[in-house]
Legacy VTK file of the C-alpha trace (Angstrom):
# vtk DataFile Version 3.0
C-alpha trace
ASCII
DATASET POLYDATA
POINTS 180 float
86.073 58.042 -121.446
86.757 60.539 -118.872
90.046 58.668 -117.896
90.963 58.868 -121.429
90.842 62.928 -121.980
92.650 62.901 -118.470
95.387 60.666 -119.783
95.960 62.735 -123.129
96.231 65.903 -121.404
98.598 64.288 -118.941
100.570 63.366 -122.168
99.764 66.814 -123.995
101.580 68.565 -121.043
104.650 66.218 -120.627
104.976 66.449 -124.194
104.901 70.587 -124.216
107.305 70.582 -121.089
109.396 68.190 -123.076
109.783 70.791 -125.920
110.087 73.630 -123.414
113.461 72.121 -121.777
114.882 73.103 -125.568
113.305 76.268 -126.538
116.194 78.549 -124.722
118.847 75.994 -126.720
117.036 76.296 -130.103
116.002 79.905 -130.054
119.802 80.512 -128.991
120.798 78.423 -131.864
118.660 80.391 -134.211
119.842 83.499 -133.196
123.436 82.584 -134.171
122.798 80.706 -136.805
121.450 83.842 -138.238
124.175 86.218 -137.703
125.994 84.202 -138.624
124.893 83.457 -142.110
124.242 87.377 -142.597
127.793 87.863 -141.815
128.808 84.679 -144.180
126.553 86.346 -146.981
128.512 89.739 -146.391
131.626 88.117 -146.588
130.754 86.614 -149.833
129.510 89.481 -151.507
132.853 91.075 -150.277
134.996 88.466 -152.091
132.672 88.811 -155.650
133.138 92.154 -155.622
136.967 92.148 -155.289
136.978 89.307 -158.159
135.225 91.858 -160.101
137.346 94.671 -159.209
140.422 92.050 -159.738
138.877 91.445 -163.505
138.756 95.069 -164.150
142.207 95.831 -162.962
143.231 92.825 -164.939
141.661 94.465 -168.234
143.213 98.195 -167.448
146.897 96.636 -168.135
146.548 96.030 -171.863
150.039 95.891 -173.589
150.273 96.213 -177.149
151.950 92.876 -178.179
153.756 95.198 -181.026
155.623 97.274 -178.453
156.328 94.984 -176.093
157.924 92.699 -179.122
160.143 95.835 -179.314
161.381 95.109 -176.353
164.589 93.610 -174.724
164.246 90.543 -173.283
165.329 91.997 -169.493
162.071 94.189 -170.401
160.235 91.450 -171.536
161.143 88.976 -168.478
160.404 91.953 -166.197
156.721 92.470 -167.174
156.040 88.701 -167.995
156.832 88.014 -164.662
154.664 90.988 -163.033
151.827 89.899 -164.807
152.280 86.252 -164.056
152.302 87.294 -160.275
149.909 89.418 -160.925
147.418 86.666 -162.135
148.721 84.393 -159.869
147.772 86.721 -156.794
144.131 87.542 -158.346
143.665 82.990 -158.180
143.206 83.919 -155.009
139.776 84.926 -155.459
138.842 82.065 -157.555
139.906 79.649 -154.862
138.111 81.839 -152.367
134.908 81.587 -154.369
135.270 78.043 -154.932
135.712 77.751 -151.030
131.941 79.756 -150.653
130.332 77.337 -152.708
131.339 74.275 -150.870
130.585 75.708 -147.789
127.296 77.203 -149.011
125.939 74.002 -149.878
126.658 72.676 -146.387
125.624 75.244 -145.070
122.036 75.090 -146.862
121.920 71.516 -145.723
122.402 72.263 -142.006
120.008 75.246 -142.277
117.705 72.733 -142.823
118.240 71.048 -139.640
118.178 74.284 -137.877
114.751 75.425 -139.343
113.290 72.051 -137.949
114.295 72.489 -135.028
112.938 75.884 -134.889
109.579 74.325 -136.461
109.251 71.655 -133.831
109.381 74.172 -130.960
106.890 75.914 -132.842
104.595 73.296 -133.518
105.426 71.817 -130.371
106.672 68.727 -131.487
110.272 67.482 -131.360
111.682 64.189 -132.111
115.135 62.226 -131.915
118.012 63.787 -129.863
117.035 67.120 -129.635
119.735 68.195 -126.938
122.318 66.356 -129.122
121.427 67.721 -132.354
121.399 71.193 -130.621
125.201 70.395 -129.646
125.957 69.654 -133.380
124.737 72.390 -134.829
125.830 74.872 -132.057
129.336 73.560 -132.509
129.130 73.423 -136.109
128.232 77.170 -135.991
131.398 78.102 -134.086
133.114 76.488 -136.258
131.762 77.900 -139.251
132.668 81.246 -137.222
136.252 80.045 -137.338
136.275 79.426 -140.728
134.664 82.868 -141.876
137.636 84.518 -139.468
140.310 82.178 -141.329
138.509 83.220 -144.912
138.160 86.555 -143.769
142.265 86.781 -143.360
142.630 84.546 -146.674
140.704 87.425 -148.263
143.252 90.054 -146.591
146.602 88.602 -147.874
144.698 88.183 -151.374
143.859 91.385 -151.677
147.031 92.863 -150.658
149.163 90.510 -152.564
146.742 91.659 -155.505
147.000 95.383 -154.707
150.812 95.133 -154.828
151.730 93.308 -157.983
149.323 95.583 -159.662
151.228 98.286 -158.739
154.423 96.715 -159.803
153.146 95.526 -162.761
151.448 98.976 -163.690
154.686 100.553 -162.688
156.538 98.311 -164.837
154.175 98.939 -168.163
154.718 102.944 -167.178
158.541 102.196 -167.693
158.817 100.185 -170.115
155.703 101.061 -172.387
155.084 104.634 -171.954
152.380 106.511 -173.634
152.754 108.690 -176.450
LINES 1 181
180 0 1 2 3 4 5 6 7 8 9 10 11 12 13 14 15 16 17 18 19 20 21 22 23 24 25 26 27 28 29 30 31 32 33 34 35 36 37 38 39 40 41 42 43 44 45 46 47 48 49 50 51 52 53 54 55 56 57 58 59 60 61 62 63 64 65 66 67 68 69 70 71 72 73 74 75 76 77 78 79 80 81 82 83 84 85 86 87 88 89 90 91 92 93 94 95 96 97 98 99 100 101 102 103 104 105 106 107 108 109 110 111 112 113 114 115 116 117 118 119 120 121 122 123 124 125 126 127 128 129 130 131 132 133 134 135 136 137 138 139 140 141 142 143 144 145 146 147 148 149 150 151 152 153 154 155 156 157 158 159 160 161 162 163 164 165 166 167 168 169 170 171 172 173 174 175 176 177 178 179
């Protein structure tokens, strides 16, 4: 009996050092997995509000259908086509958006990975690869930091491009559609 409790604390302690060669790899992980997310959330919030904003903008540039039939068609052309760009600009959003949710999803399922991981070291139990599923996930974290910095500029030109052909098209109603 007494060779047996000698044997499974022999195998209790290779075990633990076994799960201590990865804590520094999976607490690392964590870390950045974490910032990472906060900084993905952020960004997403960023890009709802400015579809919001977009909306709003959109519903400021009412033109009464009655006037603008009054028109000539130069007129007409003019402001169909700043509103069509416009529109076409605020897609931009909607694409970004649709972007988030993908990537949200994987993201959720990789989380999932990460928080057992995280639970192993804490229960002191890890199984499989550990050193390559710590590769994965570190590498799929940089690249999800790629991605936010490519979404991030995506974001930049679409608000821009929205900014300006507001203006225009604003300018455009001012000219053509004055108020009375």
């Amino acid at each position: 009996m007494k060779k047996l409790g000698i044997f499974l604390l022999f195998v209790s302690l290779v075990a633990c050092k076994n799960v201590e060669q990865y804590k520094a790899g999976i607490e690392e992980l964590g870390s950045k997995w974490e910032a990472t997310t906060a900084s993905f959330t952020g960004f997403a919030s960023t890009v709802e509000t400015e579809n919001k904003a977009f909306a709003s903008m959109n519903d400021s540039l009412m033109v009464d259908s009655m006037a603008f039939a009054k028109l000539a068609p130069d007129a007409q052309t003019k402001l169909n086509d700043a509103k069509a760009a416009f529109t076409n600009a605020g897609a931009g959003y909607a694409s970004l958006l649709t972007d988030i949710s993908g990537f949200t999803t994987e993201w959720a399922a990789k989380g999932a990975e990460v928080t057992a991981l995280k639970d192993g070291l804490a229960a002191g139990k890890l199984e499989g690869d550990v050193a390559a599923k710590i590769a994965e996930l570190t590498n799929y974290v940089t690249e999800s930091e790629g991605k936010l910095g490519t979404l991030t500029e995506t974001l930049k030109n679409v608000k821009e491009g929205v900014t300006n052909s507001f203006v225009n098209y604003k300018n455009l109603i001012a000219q053509y559609l004055p108020k009375k």
